[in-house]
C-alpha positions as CSV (number, residue, x, y, z in Angstrom):
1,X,0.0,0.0,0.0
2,X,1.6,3.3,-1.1
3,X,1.0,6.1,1.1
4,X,0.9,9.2,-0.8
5,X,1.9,12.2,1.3
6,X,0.3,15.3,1.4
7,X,1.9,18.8,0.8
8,X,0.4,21.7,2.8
9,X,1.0,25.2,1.0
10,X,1.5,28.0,3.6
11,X,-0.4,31.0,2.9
12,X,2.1,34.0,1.6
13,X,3.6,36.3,-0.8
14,X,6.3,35.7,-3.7
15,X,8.9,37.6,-3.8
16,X,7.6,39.2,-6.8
17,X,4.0,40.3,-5.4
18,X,6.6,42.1,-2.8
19,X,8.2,43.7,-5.8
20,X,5.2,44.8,-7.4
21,X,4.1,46.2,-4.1
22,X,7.0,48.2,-3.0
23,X,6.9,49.7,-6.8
24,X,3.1,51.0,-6.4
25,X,3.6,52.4,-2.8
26,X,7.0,54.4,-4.3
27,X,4.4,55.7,-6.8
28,X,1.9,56.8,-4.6
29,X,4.6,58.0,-2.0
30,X,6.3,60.2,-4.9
31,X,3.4,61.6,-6.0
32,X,2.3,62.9,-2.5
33,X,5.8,64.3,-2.0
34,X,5.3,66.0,-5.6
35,X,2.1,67.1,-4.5
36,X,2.9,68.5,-1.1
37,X,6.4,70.2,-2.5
38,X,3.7,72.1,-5.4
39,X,1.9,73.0,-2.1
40,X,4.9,74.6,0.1
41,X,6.5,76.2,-3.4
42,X,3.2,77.4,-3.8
43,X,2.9,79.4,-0.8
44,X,6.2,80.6,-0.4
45,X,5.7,82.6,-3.5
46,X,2.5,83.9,-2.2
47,X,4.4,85.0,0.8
48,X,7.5,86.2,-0.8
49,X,4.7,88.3,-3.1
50,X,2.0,89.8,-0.3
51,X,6.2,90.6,1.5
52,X,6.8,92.5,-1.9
53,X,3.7,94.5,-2.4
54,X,3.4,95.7,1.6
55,X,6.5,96.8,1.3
56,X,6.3,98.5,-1.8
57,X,2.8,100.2,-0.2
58,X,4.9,101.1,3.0
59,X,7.6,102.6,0.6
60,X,4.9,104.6,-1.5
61,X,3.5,105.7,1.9
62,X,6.1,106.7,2.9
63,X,7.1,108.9,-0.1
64,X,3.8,110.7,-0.2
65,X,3.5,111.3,3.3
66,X,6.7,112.9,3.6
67,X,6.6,114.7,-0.1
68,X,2.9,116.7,1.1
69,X,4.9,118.1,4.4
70,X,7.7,119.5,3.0
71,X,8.9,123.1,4.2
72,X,10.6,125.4,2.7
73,X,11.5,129.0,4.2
74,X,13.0,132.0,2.1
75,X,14.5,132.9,5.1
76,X,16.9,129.8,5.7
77,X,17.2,128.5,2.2
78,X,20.8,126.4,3.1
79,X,18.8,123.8,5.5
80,X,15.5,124.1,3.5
81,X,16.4,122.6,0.1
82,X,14.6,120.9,-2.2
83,X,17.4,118.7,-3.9
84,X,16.7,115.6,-5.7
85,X,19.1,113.6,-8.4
86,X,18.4,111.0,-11.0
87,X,21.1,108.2,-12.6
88,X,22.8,105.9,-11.2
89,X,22.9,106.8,-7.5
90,X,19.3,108.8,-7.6
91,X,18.3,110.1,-4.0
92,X,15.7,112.6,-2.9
93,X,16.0,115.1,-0.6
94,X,14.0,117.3,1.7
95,X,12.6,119.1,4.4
96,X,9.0,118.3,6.0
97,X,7.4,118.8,9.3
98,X,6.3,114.7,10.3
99,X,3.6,112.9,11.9
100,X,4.3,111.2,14.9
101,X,3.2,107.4,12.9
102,X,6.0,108.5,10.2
103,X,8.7,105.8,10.5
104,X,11.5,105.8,13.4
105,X,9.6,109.2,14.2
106,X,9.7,107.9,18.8
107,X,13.8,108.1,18.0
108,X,13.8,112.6,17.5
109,X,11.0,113.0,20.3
110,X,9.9,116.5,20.0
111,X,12.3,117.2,16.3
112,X,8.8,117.0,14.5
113,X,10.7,119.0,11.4
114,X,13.4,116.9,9.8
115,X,15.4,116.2,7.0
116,X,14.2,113.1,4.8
117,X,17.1,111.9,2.4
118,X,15.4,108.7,-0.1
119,X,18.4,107.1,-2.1
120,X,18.9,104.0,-3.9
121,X,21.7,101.9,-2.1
122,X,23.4,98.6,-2.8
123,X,22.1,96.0,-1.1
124,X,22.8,92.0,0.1
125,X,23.6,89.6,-3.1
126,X,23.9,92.9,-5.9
127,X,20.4,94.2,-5.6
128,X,19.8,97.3,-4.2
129,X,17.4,98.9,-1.8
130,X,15.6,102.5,-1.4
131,X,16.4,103.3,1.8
132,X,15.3,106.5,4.4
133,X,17.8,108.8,6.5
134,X,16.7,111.4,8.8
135,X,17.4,114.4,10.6
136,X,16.6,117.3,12.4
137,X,16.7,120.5,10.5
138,X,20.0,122.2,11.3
139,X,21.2,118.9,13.3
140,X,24.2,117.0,11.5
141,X,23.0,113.5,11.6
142,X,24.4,110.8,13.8
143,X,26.3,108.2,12.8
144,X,23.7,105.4,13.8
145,X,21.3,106.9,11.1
146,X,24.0,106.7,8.0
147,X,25.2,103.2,9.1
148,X,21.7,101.9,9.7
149,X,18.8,103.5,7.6
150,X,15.4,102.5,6.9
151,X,15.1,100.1,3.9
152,X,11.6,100.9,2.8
153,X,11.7,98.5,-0.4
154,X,14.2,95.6,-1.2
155,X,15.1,94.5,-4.6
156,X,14.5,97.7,-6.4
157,X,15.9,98.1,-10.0
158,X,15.4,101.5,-10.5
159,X,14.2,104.9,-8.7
160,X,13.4,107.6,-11.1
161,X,11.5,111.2,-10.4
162,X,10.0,113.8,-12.2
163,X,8.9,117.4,-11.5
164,X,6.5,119.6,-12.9
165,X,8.2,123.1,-13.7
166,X,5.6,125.8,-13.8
167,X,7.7,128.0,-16.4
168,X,8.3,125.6,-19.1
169,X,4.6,123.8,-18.0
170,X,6.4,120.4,-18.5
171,X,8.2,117.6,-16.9
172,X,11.6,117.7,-16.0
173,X,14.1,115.2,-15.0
174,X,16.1,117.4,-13.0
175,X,15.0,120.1,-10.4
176,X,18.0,123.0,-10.2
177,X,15.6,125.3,-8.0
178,X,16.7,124.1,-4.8
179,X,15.1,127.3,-3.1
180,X,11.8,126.4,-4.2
181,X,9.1,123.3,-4.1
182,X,7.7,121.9,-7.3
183,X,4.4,121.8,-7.6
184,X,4.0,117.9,-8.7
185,X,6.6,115.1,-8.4
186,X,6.2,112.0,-10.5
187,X,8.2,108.9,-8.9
188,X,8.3,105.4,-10.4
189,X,9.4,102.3,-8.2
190,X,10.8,99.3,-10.5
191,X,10.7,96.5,-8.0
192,X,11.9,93.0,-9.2
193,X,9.7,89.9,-8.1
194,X,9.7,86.2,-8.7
195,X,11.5,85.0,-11.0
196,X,10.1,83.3,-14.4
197,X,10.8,79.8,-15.4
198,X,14.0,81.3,-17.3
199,X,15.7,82.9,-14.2
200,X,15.1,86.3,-15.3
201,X,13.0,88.5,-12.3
202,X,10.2,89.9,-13.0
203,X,10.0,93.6,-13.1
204,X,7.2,95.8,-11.9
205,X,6.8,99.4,-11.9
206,X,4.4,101.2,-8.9
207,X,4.0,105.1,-10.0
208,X,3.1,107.7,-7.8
209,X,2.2,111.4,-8.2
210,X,2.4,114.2,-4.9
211,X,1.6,117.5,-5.4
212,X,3.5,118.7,-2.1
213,X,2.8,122.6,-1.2
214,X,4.1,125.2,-3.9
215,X,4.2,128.2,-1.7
216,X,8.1,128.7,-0.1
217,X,7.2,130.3,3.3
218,X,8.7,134.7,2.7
219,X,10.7,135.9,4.9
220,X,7.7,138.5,5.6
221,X,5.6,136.2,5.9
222,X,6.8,134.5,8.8
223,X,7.5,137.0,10.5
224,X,4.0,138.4,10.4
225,X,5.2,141.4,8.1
226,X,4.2,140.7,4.8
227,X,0.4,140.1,6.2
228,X,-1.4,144.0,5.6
229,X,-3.7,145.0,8.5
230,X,-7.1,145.3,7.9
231,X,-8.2,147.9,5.5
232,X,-4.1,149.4,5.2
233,X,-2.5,149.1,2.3
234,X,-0.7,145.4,1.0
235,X,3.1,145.5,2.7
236,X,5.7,144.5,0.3
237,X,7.1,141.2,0.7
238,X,11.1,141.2,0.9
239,X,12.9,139.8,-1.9
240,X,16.7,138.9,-2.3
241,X,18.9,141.7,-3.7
242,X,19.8,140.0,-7.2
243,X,23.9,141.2,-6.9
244,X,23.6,138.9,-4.0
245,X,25.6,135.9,-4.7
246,X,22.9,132.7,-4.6
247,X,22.9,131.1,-1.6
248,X,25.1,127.2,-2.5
249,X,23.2,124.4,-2.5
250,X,23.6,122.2,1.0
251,X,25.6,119.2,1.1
252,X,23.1,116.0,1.9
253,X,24.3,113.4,3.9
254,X,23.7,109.8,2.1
């Protein structure tokens, strides 16, 4: 009698269902770590972006804020001048009387009337920066505010102005009447963003027009002189003898 003996197969996998298994789970694993990479890409641009445009609306705040104060008195035309400079090193400077929410305004207490200097300054990894200086009118500023100004707006490519000159009734690129206010100032902001599939950033512009007050302040006039009483005849207002040499134009500390 020939006993025949029975093989018992063991429930399991092959080797290559284990294969086949690993391979799909890579699959799915890859595409959730595709997915979720999209995802954190995704909003680190959107960051990086909302990051760009406050900024650039803090550094257009800024600007205007500052442009409709400005001062400027006959009387003291050395610390009141209106100087601004395109090209390559373009700054912007002035004298206004400031809110106390203008920027680093809790560091001059009761200086309310300052200097504001806007310039275009290299920055980290050869960008540059518009950044803000201040000081007191007649005050030499301290060395903390040159080392370590305001950088209203990273990344900027270019910083370019414009004023409105009431005798040719056009645009001009430079402003050479440092003893007076223009009556409009054009500014354009070129800001580079993200960057395109290519590597090249992408480049914005954010415009601006201020019409900061035309009227420089007469000697007379604040003094209470060239103000006629009432019903007596208009008082001259005092002028600058022409065979006066002009008064120079102020240095500005950048």
């Amino acid at each position: 009698m020939t006993l025949r003996r029975q093989h018992l197969r063991t429930p399991g996998f092959t080797i290559i269902e284990i294969m086949v298994s690993l391979a799909i789970f890579g699959l799915i694993v890859a595409a959730v770590y595709s997915s979720w990479m999209a995802i954190v890409r995704g909003a680190q641009v959107g960051r990086k972006a909302a990051a760009d445009a406050q900024r650039s609306r803090i550094a257009v705040r800024t600007l205007e804020d500052s442009l409709t104060a400005a001062r400027c008195f006959a009387i003291d035309v050395t610390n009141y001048a209106f100087v601004a400079e395109n090209g390559d090193t373009p700054y912007l400077s002035f004298v206004a009387k400031l809110s106390s929410s203008f920027p680093r305004s809790g560091r001059f207490g009761d200086f309310d009337v300052r200097r504001v200097t806007f310039s275009l300054e290299p920055g980290p990894d050869s960008s540059r920066q518009l950044v803000l200086r201040q000081n007191p009118v007649s005050m030499d500023m301290d060395i903390d505010e040159k080392e370590h100004p305001i950088v209203l707006a990273p990344n900027v490519k270019d910083f370019k102005m414009q004023f409105w000159d009431g005798q040719s009734k056009d645009l001009q690129d430079d402003w050479t009447q440092t003893n007076q206010l223009p009556r409009e100032v054009q500014i354009v902001l070129s800001l580079e963003g993200n960057r395109t599939t290519s590597g090249k950033p992408v480049v914005h512009d954010v415009a601006i027009v201020v019409a900061p007050p035309s009227v420089i302040v007469q000697p007379g006039w604040q003094g209470g002189g060239a103000i006629p009483p009432q019903g007596g005849p208009p008082v001259p207002t005092p002028t600058q003898n022409p065979t006066q040499n002009p008064t120079p134009t102020p240095q500005i500390s950048r």
